[in-house]
C-alpha positions as CSV (number, residue, x, y, z in Angstrom):
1,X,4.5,15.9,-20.8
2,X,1.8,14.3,-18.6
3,X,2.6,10.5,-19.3
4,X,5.3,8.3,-19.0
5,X,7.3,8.0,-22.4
6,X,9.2,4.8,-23.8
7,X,12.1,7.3,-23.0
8,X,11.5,8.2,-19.2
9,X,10.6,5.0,-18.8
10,X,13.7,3.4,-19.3
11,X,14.9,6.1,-17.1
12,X,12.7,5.1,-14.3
13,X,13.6,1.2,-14.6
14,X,17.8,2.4,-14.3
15,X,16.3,3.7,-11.0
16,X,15.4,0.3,-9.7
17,X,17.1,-2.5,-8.4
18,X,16.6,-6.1,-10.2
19,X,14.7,-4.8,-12.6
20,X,14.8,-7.3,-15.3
21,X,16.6,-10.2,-13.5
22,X,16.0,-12.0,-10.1
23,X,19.9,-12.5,-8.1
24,X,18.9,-15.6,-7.5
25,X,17.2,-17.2,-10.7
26,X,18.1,-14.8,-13.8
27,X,16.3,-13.1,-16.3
28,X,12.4,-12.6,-15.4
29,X,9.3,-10.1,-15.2
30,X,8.6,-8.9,-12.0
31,X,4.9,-9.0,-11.6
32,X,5.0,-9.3,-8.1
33,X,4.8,-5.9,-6.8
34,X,2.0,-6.3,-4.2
35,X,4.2,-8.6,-2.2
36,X,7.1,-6.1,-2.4
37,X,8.4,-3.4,-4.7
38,X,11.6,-3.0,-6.7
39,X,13.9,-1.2,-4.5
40,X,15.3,1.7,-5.5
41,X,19.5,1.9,-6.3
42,X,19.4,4.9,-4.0
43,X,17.7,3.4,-0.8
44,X,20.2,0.2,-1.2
45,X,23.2,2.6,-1.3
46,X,21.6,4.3,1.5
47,X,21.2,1.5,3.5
48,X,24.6,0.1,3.2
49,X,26.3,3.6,4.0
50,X,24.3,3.8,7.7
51,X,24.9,0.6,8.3
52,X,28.7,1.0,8.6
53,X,28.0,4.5,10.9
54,X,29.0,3.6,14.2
55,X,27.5,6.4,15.9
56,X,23.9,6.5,17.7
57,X,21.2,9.8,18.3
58,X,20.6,11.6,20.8
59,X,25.0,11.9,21.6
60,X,27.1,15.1,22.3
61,X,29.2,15.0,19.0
62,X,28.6,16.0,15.7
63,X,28.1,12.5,14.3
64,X,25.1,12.2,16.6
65,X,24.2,15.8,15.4
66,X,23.6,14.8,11.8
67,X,21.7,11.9,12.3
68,X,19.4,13.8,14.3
69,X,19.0,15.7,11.3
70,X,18.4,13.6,8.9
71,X,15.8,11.7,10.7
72,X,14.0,15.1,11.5
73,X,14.6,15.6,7.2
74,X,12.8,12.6,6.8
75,X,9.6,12.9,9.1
76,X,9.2,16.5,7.0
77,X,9.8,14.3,3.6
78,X,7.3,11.6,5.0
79,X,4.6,14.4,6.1
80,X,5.1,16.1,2.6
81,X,4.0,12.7,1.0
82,X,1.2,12.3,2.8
83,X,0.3,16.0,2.8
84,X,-0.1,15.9,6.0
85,X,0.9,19.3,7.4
86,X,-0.1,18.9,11.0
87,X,0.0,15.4,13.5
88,X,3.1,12.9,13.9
89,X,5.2,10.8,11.4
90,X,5.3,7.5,13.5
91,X,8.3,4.8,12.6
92,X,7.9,1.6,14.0
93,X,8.8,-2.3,13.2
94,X,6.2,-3.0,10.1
95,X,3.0,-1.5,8.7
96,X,1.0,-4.2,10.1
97,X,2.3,-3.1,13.7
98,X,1.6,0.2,13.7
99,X,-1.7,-0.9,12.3
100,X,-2.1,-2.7,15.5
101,X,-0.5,0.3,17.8
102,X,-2.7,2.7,16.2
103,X,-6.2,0.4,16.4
104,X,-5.4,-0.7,20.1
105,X,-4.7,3.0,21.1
106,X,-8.0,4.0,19.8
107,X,-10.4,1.3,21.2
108,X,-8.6,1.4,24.9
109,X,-8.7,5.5,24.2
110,X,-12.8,5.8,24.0
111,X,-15.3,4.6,25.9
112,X,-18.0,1.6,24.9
113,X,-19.3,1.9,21.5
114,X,-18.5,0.0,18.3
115,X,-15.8,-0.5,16.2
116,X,-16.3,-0.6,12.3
117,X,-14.6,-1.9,9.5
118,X,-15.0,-3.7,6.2
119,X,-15.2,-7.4,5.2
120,X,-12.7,-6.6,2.4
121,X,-10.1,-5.6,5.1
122,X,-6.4,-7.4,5.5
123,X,-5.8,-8.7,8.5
124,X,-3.4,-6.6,9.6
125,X,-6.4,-4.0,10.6
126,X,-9.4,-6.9,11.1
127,X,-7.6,-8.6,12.9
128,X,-6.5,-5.4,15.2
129,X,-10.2,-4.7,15.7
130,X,-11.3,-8.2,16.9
131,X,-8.5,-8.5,19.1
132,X,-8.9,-4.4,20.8
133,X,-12.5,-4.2,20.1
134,X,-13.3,-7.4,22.9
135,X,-10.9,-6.1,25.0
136,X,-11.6,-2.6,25.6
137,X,-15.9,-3.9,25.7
138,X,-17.1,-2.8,21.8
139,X,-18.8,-4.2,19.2
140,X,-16.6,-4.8,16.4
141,X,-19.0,-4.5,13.1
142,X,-17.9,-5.0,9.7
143,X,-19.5,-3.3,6.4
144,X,-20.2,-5.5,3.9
145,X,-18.1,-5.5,0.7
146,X,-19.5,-6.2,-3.0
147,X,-18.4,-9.0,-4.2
148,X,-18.9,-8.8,-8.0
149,X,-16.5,-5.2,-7.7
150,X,-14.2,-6.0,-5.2
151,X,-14.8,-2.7,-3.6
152,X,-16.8,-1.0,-0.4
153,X,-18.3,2.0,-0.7
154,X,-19.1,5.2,1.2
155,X,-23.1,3.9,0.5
156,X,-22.2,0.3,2.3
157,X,-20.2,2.4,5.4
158,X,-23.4,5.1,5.5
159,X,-25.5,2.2,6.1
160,X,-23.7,0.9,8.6
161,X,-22.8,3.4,10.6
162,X,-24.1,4.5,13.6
163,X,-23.8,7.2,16.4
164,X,-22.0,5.0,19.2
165,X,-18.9,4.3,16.1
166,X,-16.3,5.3,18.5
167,X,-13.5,3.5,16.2
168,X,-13.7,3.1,12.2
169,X,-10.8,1.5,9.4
170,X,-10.6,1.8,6.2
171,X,-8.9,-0.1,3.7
172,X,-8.0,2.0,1.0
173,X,-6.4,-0.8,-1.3
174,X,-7.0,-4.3,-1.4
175,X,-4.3,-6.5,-2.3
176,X,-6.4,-9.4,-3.6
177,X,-8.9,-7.6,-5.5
178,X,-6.7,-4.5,-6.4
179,X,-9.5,-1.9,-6.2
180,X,-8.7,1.1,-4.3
181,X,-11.5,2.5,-1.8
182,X,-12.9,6.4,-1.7
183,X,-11.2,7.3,1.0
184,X,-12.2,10.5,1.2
185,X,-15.9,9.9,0.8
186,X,-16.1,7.1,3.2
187,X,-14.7,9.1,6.1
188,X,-16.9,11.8,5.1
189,X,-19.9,9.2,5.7
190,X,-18.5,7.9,9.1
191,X,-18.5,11.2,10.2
192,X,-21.6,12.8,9.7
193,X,-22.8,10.2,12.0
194,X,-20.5,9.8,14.1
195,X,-18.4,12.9,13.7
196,X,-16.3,12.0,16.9
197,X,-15.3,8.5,15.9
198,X,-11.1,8.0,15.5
199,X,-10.5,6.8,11.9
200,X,-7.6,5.0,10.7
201,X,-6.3,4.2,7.1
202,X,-4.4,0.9,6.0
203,X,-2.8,2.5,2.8
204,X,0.1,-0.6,2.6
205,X,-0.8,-1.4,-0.8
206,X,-2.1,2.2,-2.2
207,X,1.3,3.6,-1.3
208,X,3.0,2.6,-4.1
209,X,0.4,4.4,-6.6
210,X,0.8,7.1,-5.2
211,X,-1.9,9.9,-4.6
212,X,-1.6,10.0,-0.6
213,X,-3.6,12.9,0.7
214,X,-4.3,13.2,4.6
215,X,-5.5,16.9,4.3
216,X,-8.7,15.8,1.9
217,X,-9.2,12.3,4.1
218,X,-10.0,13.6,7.4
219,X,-8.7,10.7,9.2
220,X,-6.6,10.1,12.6
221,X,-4.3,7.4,10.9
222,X,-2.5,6.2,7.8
223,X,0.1,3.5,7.6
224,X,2.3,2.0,5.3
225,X,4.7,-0.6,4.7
226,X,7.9,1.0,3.4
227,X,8.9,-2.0,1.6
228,X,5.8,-2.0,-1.0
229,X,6.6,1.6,-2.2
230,X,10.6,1.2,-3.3
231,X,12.2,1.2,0.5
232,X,13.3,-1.8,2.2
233,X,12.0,-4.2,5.0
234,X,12.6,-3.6,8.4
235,X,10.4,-0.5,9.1
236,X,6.6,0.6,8.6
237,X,5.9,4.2,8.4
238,X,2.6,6.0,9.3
239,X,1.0,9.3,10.5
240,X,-1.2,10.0,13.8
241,X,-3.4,13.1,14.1
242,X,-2.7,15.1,17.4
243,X,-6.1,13.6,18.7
244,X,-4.7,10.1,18.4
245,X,-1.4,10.9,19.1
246,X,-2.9,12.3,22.4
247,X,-4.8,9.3,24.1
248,X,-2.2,6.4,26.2
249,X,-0.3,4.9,24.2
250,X,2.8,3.3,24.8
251,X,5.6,5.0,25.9
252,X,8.8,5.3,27.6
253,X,7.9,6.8,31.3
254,X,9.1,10.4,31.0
255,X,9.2,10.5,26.7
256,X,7.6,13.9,25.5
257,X,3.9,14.1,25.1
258,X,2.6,12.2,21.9
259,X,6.1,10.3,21.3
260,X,5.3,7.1,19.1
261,X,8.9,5.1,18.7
262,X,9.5,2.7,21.4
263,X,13.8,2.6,21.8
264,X,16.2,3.9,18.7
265,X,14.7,3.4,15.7
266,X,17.2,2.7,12.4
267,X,18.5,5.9,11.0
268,X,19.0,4.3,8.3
269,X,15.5,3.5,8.0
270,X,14.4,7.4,7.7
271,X,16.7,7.8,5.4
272,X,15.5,5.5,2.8
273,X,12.3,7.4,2.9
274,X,13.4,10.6,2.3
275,X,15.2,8.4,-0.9
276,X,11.3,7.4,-2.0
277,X,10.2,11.1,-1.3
278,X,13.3,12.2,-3.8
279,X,12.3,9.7,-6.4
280,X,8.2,10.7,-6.6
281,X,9.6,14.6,-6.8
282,X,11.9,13.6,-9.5
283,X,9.3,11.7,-11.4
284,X,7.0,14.9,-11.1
285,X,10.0,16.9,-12.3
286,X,9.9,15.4,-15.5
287,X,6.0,15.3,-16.1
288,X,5.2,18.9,-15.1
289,X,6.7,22.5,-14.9
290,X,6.2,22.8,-11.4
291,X,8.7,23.7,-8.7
292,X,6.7,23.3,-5.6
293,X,7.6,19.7,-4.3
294,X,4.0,18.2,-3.6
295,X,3.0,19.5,-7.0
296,X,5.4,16.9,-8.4
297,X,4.8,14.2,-5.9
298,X,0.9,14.5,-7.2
299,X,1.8,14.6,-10.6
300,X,4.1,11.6,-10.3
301,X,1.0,10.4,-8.5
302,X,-1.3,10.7,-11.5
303,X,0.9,9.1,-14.3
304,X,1.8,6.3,-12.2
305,X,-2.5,5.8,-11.7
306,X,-2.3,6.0,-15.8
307,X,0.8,4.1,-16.8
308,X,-0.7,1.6,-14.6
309,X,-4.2,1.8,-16.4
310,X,-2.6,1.3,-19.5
311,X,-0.8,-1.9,-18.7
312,X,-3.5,-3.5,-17.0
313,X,-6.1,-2.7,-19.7
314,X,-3.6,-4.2,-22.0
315,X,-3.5,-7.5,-19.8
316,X,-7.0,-7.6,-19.5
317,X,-7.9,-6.9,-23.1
318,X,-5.0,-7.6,-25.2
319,X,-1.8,-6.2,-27.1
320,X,-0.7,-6.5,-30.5
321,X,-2.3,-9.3,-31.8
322,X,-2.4,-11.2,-28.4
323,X,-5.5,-12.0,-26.8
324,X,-6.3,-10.3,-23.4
325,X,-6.8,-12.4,-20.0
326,X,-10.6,-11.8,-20.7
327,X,-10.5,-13.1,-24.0
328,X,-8.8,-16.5,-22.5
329,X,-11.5,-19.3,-21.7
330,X,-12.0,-20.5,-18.5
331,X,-10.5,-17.5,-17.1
332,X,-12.3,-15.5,-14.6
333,X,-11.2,-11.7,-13.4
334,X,-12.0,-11.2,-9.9
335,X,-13.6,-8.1,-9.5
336,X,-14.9,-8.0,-13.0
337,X,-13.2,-6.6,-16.3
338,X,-14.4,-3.3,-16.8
339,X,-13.8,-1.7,-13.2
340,X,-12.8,2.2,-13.0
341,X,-11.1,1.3,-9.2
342,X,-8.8,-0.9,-10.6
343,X,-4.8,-0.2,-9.2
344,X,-1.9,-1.8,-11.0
345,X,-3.0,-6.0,-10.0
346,X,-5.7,-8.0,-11.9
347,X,-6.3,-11.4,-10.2
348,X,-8.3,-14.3,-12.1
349,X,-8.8,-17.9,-11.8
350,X,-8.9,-20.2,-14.3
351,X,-11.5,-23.3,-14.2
352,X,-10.0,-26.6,-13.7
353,X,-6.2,-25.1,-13.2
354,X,-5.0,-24.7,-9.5
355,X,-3.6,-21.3,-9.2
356,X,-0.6,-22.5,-7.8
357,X,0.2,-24.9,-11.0
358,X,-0.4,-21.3,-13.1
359,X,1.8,-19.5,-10.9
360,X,4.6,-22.3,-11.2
361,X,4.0,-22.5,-14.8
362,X,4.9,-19.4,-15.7
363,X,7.2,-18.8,-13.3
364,X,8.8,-21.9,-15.2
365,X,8.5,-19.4,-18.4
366,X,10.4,-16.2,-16.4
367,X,6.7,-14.4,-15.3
368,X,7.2,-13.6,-11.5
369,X,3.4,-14.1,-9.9
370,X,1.9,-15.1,-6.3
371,X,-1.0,-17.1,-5.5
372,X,-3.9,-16.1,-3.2
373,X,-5.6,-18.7,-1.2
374,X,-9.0,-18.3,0.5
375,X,-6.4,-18.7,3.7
376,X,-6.0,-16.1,6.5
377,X,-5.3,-13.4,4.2
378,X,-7.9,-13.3,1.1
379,X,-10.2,-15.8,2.2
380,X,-12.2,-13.0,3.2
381,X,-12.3,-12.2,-1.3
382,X,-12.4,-15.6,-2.0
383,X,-14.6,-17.6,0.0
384,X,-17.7,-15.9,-0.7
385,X,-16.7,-16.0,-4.7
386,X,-16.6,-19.5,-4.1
387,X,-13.4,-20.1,-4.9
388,X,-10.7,-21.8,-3.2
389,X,-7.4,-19.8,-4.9
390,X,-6.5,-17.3,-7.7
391,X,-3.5,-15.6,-9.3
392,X,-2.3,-12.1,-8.4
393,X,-0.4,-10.1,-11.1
394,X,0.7,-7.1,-9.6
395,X,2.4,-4.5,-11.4
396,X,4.4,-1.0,-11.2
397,X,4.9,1.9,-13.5
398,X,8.1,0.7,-14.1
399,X,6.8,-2.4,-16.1
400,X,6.3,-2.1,-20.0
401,X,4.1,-3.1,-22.4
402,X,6.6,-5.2,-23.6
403,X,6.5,-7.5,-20.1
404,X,2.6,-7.4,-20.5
405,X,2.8,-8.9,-23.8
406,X,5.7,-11.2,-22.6
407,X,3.2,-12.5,-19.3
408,X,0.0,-12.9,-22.0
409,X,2.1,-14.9,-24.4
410,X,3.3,-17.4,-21.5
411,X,-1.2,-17.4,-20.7
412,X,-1.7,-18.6,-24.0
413,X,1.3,-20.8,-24.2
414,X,0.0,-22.3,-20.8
415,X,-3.6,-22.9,-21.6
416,X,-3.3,-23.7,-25.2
């Protein structure tokens, strides 16, 4: 078996936490994913049972003992899910800080030079560049992203880059457009120009997709939030080559060489990672014969990229005998209808409806959205597409068919 059934799917959903029902409001679809995953049953237990454990690390007992262990257990997890053999698993207060950490220790880390990025970025890392590019004396340049896609290519960073690139980001998801990035291929243009230049990855909204893989990237950083791939708040989670792990960063005075976490981090917090790791290798378990654990975490990896495929072709073109989003007038898919980089969210806009009226409206009918604006965060999408707002629906491989249909019928009940 290579895709997920009706059967293992309603395994997968028993999984989750609030699956079909929000605590607060009742019954509803959760297409909301990009703003936060379901959590996972086993990362709430988890939480709740180190939250009552009075004990700290780094102590003379065996309490102490064990948590050191299970931390250590859940860098190897985290490293095993990024496939990232060598470098550091980093833990700190969000995605968006390490993001900041990482960026600020590179530009302060190499002399003059530019920093590049991407007009499709978030600003978690744009906004890390224009701050640490002026301050350590750099250029901060940003590659042009294609509108009409939603996506940057390794072509628009090859043109772009030049030798004197001492610092380079990537987004490898964007969370407005939903089209993942070549990652691979894009690094692979930054550095045959400039081979030197320290690369780092915002993967927040890839990681719940799956298909993280640091050995084929050749980058210096990759960070995620832990709460947009079935963990909780409270923690972002990333991983630093030895280069970058290497150059002044802030530390305790007297910390071993290349330590990242600034005071006790949550044990708690590791240990709802190594519950994520344990759920992609169970979900592999049931797709493929394999034993070795990174061969199941890649083919969870792959069905989720097709489970997801299937839901959103069924929400852009239709199920049963309801019409698609790109069948509705007035609607317009950002980033285009037929589009291969596609993850799990289609956002459209609808002429003449204010996104947020859509987004009420059928949250009024039990379809749990979000609105973008052409704000802080997605005007960077939206402005040059000339428009003001849209509608994000952002899904999991735990949704169904079923909730597609469910979200189309409330469309068509909406625009009439």
């Amino acid at each position: 078996m290579t895709t997920i059934t009706a059967e293992l799917l309603t395994d997968i959903r028993s999984k989750f936490a609030h699956v079909e029902e929000c605590p607060f409001t009742g019954p509803r679809v959760f297409f909301e994913n990009a703003g936060g995953a379901l959590t996972l049953n086993a990362v709430v237990e988890t939480s709740a049972r180190f939250a009552a454990i009075p004990d700290n690390q780094g102590r003379d007992n065996p309490a102490s003992a064990a948590l050191g262990e299970i931390i250590a257990k859940a860098r190897e997890d985290a490293a095993l899910f990024f496939n990232a053999p060598e470098g550091k698993i980093v833990v700190g207060e969000s995605g968006t800080e390490l993001l900041f950490r990482m960026v600020a220790d590179a530009c302060l880390g190499s002399e003059g030079g530019v920093v590049l990025g991407s007009t499709l970025e978030h600003p978690a890392s744009r906004s890390a560049c224009a701050r640490w590019s002026e301050v350590s004396g750099k250029r901060h340049v940003l590659v042009e992203h294609d509108d009409a896609t939603g996506v940057v290519s390794a072509e628009a960073y090859a043109a772009a880059v030049t030798p004197d690139v001492a610092v380079a980001t990537i987004l490898h998801t964007s969370p407005v457009t939903g089209m993942g990035m070549d990652v691979p291929a894009i690094a692979a243009a930054i550095r045959a120009v400039a081979p030197a230049a320290i690369i780092i990855v915002d993967g927040i909204q890839h990681a719940c997709h799956g298909g993280i893989d640091i050995t084929a990237c050749d980058v210096d950083g990759y960070v995620i939030s832990p709460y947009k791939v079935f963990s909780r708040h409270g923690y972002g989670l990333g991983w630093a080559s030895e280069r970058l792990s290497a150059l002044p960063h802030d530390a305790l005075i007297g910390a071993p060489a290349g330590s990242w976490e600034l005071g006790t981090r949550d044990t708690g917090a590791y240990a709802t990672f190594s519950d994520v790791v344990e759920y992609f290798e169970w979900l592999g378990g049931q797709l493929t014969d394999a034993t070795e654990p990174r061969a199941r975490i890649e083919a969870a990896a792959a069905a989720i990229h097709a489970h997801e495929a299937v839901l959103t072709t069924a929400m852009l073109q239709g199920t049963g005998n309801l019409p698609g989003l790109a069948e509705m007038p007035g609607v317009e898919i950002i980033g285009g209808v037929d589009n291969p980089s596609r993850e799990g969210l289609v956002s459209f806009a609808v002429a003449g409806r204010p996104s947020v009226e859509l987004v009420r409206a059928l949250g009024d009918l039990g379809i749990r959205v979000h609105v973008r604006k052409a704000d802080h965060y997605s005007g960077n999408v939206l402005a040059p597409l000339g428009k003001p707002d849209c509608v994000r629906v952002s899904l999991c491989h735990y949704n169904s068919e079923t909730e597609v249909a469910a979200f189309l019928s409330a469309m068509q009940r909406i625009l009439g």
